[in-house]
C-alpha positions in Angstrom: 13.0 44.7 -23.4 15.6 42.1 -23.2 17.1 40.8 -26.6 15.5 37.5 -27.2 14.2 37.1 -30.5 16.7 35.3 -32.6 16.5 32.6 -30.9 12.5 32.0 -32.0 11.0 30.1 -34.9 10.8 32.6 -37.6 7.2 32.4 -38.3 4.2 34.1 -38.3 1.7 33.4 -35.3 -1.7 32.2 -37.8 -4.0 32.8 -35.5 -2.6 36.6 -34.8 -2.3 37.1 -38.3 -6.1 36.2 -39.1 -7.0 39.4 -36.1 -5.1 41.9 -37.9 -7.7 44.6 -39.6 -7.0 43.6 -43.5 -8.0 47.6 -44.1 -5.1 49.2 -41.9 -3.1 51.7 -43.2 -0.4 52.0 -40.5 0.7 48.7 -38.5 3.0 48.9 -35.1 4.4 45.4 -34.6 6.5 45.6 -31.2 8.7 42.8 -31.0 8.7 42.5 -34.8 11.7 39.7 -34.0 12.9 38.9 -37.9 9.4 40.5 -39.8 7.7 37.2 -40.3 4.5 38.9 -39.5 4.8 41.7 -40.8 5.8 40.0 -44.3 2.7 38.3 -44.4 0.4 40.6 -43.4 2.1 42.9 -46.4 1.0 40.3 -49.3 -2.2 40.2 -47.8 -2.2 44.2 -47.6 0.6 45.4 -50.1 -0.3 48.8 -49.6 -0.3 49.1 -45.8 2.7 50.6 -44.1 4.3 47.8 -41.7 6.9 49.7 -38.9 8.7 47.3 -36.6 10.3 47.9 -33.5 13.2 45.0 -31.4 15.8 44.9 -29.0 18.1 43.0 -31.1 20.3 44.2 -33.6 20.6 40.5 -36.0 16.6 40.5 -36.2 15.8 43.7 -36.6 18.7 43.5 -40.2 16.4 40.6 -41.6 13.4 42.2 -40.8 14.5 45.6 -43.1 14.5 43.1 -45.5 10.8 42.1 -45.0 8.7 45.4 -43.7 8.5 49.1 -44.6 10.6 50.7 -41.3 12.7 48.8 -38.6 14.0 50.2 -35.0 16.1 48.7 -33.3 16.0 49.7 -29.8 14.3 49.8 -26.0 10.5 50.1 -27.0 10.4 51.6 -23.5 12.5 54.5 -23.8 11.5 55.2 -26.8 8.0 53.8 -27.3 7.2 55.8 -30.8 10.4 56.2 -33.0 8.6 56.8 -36.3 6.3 59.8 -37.8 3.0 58.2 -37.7 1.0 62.1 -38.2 -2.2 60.1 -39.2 -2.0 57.6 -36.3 -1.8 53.9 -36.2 -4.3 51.3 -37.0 -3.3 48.6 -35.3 -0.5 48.0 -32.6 0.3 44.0 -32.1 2.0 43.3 -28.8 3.2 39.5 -29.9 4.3 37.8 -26.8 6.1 40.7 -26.0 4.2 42.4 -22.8 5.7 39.7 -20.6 9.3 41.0 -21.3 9.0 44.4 -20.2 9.6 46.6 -17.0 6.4 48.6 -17.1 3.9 47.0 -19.7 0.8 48.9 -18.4 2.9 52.1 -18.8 3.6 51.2 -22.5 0.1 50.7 -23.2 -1.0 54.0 -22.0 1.6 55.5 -23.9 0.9 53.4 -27.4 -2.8 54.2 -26.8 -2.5 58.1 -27.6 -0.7 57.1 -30.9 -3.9 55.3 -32.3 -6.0 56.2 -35.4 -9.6 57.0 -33.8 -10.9 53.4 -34.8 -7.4 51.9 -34.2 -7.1 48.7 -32.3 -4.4 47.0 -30.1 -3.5 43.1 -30.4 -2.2 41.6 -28.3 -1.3 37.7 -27.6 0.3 36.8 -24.0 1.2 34.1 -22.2 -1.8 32.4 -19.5 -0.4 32.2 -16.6 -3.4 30.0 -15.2 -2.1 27.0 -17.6 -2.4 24.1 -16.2 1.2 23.2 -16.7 2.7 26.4 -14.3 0.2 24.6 -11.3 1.8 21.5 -12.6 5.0 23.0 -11.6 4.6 24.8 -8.1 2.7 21.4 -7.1 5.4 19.4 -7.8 8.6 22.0 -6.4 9.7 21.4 -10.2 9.3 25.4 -11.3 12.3 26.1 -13.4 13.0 28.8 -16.4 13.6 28.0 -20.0 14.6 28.7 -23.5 11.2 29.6 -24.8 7.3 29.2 -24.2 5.2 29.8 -20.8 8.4 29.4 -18.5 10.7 31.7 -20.8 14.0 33.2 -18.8 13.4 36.9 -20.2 9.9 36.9 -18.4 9.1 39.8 -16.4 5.7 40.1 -16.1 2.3 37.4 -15.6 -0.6 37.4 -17.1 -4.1 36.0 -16.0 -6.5 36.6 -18.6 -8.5 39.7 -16.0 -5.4 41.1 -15.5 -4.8 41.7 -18.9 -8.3 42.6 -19.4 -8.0 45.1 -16.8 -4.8 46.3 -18.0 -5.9 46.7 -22.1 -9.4 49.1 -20.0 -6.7 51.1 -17.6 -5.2 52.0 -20.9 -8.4 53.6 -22.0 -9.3 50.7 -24.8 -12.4 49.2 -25.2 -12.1 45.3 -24.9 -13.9 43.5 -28.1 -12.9 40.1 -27.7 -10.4 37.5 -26.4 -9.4 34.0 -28.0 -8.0 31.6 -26.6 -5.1 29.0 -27.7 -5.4 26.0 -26.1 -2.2 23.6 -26.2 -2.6 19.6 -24.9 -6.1 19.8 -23.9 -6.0 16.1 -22.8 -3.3 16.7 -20.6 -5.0 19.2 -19.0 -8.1 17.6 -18.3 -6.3 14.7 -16.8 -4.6 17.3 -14.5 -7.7 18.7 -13.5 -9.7 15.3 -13.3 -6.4 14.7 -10.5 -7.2 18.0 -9.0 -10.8 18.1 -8.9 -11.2 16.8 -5.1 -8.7 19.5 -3.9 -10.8 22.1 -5.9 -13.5 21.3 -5.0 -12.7 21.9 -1.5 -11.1 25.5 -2.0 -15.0 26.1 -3.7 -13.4 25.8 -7.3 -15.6 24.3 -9.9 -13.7 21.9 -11.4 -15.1 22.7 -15.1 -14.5 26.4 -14.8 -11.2 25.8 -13.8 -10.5 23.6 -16.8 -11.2 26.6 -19.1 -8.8 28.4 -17.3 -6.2 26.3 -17.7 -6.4 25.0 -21.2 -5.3 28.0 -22.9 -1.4 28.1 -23.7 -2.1 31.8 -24.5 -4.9 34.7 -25.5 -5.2 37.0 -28.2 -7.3 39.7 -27.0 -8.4 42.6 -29.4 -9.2 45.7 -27.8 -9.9 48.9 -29.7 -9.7 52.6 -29.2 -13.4 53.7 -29.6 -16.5 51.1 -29.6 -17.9 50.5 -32.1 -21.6 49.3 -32.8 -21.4 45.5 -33.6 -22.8 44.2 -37.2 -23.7 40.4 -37.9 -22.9 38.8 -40.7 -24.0 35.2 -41.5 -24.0 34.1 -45.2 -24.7 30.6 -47.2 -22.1 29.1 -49.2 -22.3 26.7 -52.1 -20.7 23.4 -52.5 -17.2 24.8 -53.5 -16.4 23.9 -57.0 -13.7 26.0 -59.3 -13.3 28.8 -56.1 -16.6 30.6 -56.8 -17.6 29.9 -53.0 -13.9 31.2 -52.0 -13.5 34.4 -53.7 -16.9 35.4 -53.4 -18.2 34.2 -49.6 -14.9 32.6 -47.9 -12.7 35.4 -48.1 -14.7 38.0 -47.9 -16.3 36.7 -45.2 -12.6 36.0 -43.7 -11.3 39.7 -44.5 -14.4 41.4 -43.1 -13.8 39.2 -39.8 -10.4 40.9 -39.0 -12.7 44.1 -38.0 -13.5 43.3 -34.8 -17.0 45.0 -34.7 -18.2 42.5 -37.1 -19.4 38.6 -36.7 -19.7 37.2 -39.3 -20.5 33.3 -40.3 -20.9 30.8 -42.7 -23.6 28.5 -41.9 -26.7 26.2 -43.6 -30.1 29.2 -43.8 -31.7 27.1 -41.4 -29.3 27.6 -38.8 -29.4 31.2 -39.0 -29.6 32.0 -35.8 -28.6 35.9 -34.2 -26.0 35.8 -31.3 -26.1 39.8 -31.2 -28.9 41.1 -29.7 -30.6 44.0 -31.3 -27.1 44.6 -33.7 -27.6 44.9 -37.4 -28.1 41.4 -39.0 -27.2 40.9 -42.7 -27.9 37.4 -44.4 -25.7 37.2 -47.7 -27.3 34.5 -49.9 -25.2 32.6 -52.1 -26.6 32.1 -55.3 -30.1 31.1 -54.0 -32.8 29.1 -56.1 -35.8 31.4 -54.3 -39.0 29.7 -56.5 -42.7 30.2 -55.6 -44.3 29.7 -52.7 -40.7 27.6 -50.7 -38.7 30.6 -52.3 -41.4 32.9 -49.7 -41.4 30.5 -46.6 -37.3 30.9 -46.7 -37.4 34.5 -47.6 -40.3 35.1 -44.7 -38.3 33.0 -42.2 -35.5 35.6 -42.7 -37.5 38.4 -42.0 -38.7 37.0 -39.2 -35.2 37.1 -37.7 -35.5 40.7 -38.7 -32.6 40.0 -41.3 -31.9 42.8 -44.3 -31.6 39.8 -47.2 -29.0 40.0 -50.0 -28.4 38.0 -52.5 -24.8 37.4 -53.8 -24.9 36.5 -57.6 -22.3 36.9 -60.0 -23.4 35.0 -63.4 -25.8 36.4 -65.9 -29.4 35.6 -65.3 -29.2 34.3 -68.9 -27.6 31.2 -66.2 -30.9 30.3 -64.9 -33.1 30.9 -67.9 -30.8 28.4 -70.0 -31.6 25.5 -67.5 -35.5 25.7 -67.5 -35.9 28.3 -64.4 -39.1 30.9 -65.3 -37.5 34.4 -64.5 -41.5 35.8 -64.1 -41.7 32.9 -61.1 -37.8 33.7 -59.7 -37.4 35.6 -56.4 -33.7 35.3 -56.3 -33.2 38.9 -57.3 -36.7 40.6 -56.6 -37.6 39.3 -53.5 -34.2 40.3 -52.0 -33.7 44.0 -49.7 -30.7 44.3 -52.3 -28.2 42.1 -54.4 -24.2 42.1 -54.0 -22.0 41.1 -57.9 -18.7 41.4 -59.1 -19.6 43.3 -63.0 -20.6 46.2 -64.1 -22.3 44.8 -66.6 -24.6 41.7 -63.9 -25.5 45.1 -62.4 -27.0 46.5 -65.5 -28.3 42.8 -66.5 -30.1 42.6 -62.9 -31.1 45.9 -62.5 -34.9 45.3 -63.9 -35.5 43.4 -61.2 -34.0 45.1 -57.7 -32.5 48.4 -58.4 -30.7 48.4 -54.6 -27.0 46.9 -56.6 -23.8 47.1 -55.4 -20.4 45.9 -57.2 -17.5 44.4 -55.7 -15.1 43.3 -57.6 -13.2 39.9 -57.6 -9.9 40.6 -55.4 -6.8 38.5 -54.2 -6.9 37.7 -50.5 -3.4 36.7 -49.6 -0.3 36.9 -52.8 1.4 33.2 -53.0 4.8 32.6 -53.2 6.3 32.9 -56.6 7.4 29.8 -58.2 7.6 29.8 -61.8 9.6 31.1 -64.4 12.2 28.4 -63.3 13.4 26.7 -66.9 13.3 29.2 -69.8 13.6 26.2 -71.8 10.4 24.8 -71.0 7.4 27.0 -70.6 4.0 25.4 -69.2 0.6 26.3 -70.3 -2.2 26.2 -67.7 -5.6 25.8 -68.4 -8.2 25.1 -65.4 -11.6 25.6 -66.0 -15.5 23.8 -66.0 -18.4 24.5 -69.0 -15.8 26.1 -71.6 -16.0 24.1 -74.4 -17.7 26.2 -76.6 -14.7 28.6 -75.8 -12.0 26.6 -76.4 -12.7 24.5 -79.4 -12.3 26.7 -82.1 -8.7 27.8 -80.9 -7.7 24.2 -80.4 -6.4 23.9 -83.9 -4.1 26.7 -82.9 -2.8 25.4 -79.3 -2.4 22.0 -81.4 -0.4 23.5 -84.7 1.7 25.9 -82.0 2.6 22.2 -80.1 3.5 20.2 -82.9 6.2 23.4 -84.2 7.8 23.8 -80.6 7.9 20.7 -79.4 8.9 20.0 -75.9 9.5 23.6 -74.9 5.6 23.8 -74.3 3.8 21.9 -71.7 0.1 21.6 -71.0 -1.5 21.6 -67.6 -4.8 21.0 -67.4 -7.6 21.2 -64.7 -10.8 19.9 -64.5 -11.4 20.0 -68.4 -11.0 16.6 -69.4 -12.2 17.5 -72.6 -9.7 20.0 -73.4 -7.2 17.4 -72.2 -7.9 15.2 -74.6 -8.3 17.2 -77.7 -4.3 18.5 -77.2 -2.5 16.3 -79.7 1.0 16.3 -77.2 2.4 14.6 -74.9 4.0 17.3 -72.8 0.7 17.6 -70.9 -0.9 16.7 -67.3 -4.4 16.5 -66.4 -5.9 16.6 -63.0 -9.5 16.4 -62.0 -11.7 18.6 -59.8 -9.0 20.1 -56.8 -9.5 22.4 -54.0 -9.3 26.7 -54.3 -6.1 26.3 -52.6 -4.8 23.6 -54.6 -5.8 25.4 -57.9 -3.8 28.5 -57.1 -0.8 26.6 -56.2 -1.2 24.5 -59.3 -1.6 27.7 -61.0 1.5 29.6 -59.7 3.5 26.5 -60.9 2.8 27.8 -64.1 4.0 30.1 -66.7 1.3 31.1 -69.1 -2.3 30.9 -68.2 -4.7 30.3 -70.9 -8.0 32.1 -70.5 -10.3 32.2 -73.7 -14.4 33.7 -73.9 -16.4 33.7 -76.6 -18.1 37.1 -77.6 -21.3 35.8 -75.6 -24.0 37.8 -73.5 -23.2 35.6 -71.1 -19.7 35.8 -71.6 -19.6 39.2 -71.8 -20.9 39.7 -67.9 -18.2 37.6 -66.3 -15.7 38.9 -64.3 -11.4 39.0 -64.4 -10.9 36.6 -61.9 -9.4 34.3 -63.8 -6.7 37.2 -65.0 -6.2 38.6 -61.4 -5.6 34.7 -59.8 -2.9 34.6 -62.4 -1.2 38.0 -62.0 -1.5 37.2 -58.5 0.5 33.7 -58.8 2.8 35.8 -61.3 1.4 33.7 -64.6 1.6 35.8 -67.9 -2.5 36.3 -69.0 -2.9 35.0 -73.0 -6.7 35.4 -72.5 -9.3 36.7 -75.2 -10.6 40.6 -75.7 -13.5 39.5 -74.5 -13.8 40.5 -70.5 -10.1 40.6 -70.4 -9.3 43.6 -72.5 -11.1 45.8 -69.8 -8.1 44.7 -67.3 -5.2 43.4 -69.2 -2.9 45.5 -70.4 -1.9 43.8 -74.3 2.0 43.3 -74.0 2.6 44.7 -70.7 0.8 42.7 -67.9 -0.5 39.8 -70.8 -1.7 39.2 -74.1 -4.7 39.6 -75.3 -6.4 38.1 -78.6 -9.1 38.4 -80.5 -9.1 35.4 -83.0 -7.0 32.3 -84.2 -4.4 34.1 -85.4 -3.7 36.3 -82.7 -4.0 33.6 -80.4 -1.6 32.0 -82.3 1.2 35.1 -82.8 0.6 35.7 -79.0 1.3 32.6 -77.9 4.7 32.0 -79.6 5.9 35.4 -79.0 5.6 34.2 -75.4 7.2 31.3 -75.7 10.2 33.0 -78.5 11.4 35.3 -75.2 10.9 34.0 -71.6 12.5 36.8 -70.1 9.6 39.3 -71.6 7.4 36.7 -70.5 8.2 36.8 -67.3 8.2 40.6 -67.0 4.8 40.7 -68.0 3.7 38.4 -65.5 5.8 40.5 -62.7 3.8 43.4 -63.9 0.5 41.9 -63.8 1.3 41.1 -60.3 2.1 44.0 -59.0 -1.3 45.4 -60.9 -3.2 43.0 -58.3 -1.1 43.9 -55.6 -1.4 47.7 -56.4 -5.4 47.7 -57.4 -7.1 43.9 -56.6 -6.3 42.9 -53.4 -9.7 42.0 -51.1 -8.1 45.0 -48.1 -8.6 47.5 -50.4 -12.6 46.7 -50.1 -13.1 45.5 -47.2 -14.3 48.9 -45.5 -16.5 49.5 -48.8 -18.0 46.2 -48.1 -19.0 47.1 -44.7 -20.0 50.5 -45.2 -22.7 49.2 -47.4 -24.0 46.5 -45.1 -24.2 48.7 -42.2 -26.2 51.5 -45.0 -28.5 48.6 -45.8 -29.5 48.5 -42.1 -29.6 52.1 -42.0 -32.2 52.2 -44.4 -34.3 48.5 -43.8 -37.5 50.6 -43.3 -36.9 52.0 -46.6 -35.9 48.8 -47.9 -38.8 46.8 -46.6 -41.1 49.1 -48.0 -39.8 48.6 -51.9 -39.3 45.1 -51.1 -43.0 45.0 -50.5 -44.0 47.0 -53.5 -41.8 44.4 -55.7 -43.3 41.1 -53.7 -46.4 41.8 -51.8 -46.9 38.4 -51.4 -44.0 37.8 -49.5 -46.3 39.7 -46.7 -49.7 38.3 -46.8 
């Protein structure tokens, strides 16, 4: 394997990235180059062990830096350098097959060093692309730098030779994607071409999906696995409630290549897989009388095993008018999927078939706080807390007018709570996307998270704690919820009234430095415990149990809703 890496971008392929499995334990990246890959698969995964393996000497330094082991050496005379005793999970060949002497060889080799569900990435080169016909036609064929016409190239790829190649090496093929690059230009050299295609009997169209594709990812694994279906509903986004609990879930289950999963309108429902298990997550559905049956009966039709996702107490829909005797939300569901201990208990009346997943962190952002000890910013970004806030206003405002400039007030989405801070350190911005929120968020130092000793209240989740340990924000939040996660002067504060809130907040603001250990500490609490891997195989355990036992299911479905199959 020639030594070619430090001359490449030093960034992480996305695409790749997304097609690692989120639940590995033990990663292989060969032709790890400088560890971008590797580093950001590891704040997605903090736990996972990350072993890199490249030719040259300069990369293989940074990336020591960035992943748990580095080689530096000839992957093919030494294809497994490190004690893997349990396996490997996943081995990512990232345009890297191309370079070597014997690829297939290596394969065959890396294949007996896989965990018995462990899979192999790998993303090559097409050698169909439209650009390499481009060339031979035209006598203009010439090496380069980097890309499809790279100098250090061995090897070609089309995309059924590598297909053949992943099944010589005893893997089972799950899927290939492609990565298409300039598809205009392509179809404009294949409009050109089609009269000469034509008359070699090549369809002209086929051809063109040939040679759109810059380069596959194809994800093979060592043992097949049956497939399971996946298609959830997602509410208008609004405050990251769709995010955290459908969009990257959703995204983190995906990266197991036995599932499909999807997030489309419940009319469009539609199953790809033939006779594979078929879940239908419903986000917070309205199910009421007789159109809560038609859409519930239209699902089991489809012969779908229904569950609702609902993570508020059902206090929520009783305080806006809804009947609970008439609601089929949680009763005329198979089972129902929450983020609380205590929703479980709430909802347990009505469908005993509960299982709890808590909120966790997809991906850890980049740190960027902490940056002026002299000036410490207080975020606050949430909707319908009024009745939480107000009575600690006073506080916030008293604690404003002693220190001055050296707090600062960021605000989102409460314009309210904007206006009742009597400063004018403070910022306000209205309704922003998840990913906007978190980045707002990790600009900040403090994160100000108050609850009311409510039922309702006292059935909601952490997120709002684990967002900010996650950004690295110190956590002044209330006992309520919060005291079940936070630890009170190690990874936040916690306070119970006025004056706690008040000593709490200036004790954060008296020594930075404290403050900022706090908030390193609460982050590495997510990253140990909170992070979405660590629950992705739970996730999909239970789905595929839930299809294990549909008869069963059906059956107290019926005895809860017998209408619902008249």
């Amino acid at each position: 394997m020639t030594a070619v890496h430090t001359h490449y971008p030093d960034f992480a392929n996305p695409e790749l990235l997304e097609k690692i499995p989120l639940s590995a334990r033990t990663i292989l990246d060969v032709g790890c180059a400088q560890g971008a890959l590797g580093a950001d698969y590891l704040c997605r995964n903090p736990r996972a062990r990350v072993l890199g393996i490249d030719l040259d000497e300069d990369a293989a330094a940074h990336a020591r830096e960035r992943i748990s082991e580095v080689f530096c050496g000839d992957v093919e005379k030494n294809p497994m350098p490190f004690n893997v005793p349990e396996g490997i999970d996943c081995i990512i060949y990232g345009d890297v097959l191309e370079h070597l002497v014997d690829p297939w060889a290596l394969l065959k080799e890396h294949a007996k060093y896989l965990s018995p569900e462990g899979a192999v990435l790998v993303c090559m080169p097409n050698v169909e692309h439209w650009s390499f016909a481009a060339r031979l036609l035209t006598g203009n064929f010439g090496y380069e730098e980097q890309g499809l016409f790279d100098h250090t190239h061995l090897r070609w790829f089309t995309p059924r030779m590598m297909g053949q190649a992943l099944a010589e090496a005893g893997l089972e093929l799950s899927d290939v994607a492609p990565r298409p690059i300039a598809r205009e230009q392509a179809e404009q050299f294949v409009t050109a071409l089609a009269p000469g295609l034509q008359a070699l009997g090549v369809n002209p169209a086929e051809y063109l999906n040939r040679a759109v594709p810059l380069q596959f990812i194809w994800r093979a694994r060592k043992s097949a696995q049956t497939r399971i279906e996946l298609n959830a509903t997602m509410l208008t986004p609004q405050g990251g409630v769709s995010d955290v609990r459908v969009i990257e879930p959703i995204r983190a289950m995906r990266t197991d290549s036995a599932l499909f999963g999807t997030i489309a309108n419940e009319a469009d429902f539609d199953p790809r897989l033939v006779d594979a298990p078929r879940i239908a997550v419903l986000h917070r559905p309205l199910l009421l009388g007789e159109s809560g049956l038609a859409r519930l009966r239209a699902l089991l039709e489809k012969d779908y095993v229904i569950v609702s996702e609902f993570d508020d107490h059902p206090q929520f829909m009783e305080d806006r008018g809804i009947n609970l005797e008439e609601l089929l939300t949680f009763r005329g569901v198979h089972a129902i999927q929450t983020s609380t201990a205590a929703l479980a208990e709430a909802l347990a009346p009505q469908n005993p078939e509960i299982e709890v997943f808590r909120n966790g962190i997809f991906s850890l952002p980049p740190v960027n706080n902490f940056n002026d000890p002299d000036h410490l910013t207080l975020f606050f970004g949430a909707l319908n807390r009024g009745a939480d806030w107000a009575p600690l206003m006073p506080v916030l405002n008293e604690v404003a007018r002693a220190v001055g400039e050296r707090l600062r007030f960021h605000v989102l989405l409460d314009e309210g709570f904007y206006n009742a801070l009597e400063t004018p350190h403070k910022r306000f911005d209205p309704m922003a996307d998840y990913a906007s929120y978190m980045r707002m968020l990790g600009e900040a130092d403090i994160a100000f998270m108050p609850l009311a000793d409510t039922l309702f209240n006292r059935a909601k989740s952490d997120l709002k704690f684990i967002e900010a340990g996650a950004a690295r924000v110190a956590a002044l939040a209330s006992n309520v919820v919060y005291a079940g996660s936070v630890q009170n002067g190690k990874t936040g504060m916690l306070f119970n009234d006025p004056g706690e809130l008040r000593a709490s907040l200036l004790r954060l603001l008296a020594y930075p430095e404290a403050t900022r250990k706090m908030a390193d500490q609460a982050r590495a609490y997510v990253a140990g415990e909170r992070m979405l891997a660590y629950q992705v195989t739970a996730r999909t355990q239970w789905y595929r149990s839930l299809w294990e036992r549909r008869a069963e299911l059906n059956e107290a479905l019926k005895a809860r809703v017998p209408e619902l199959f008249a």
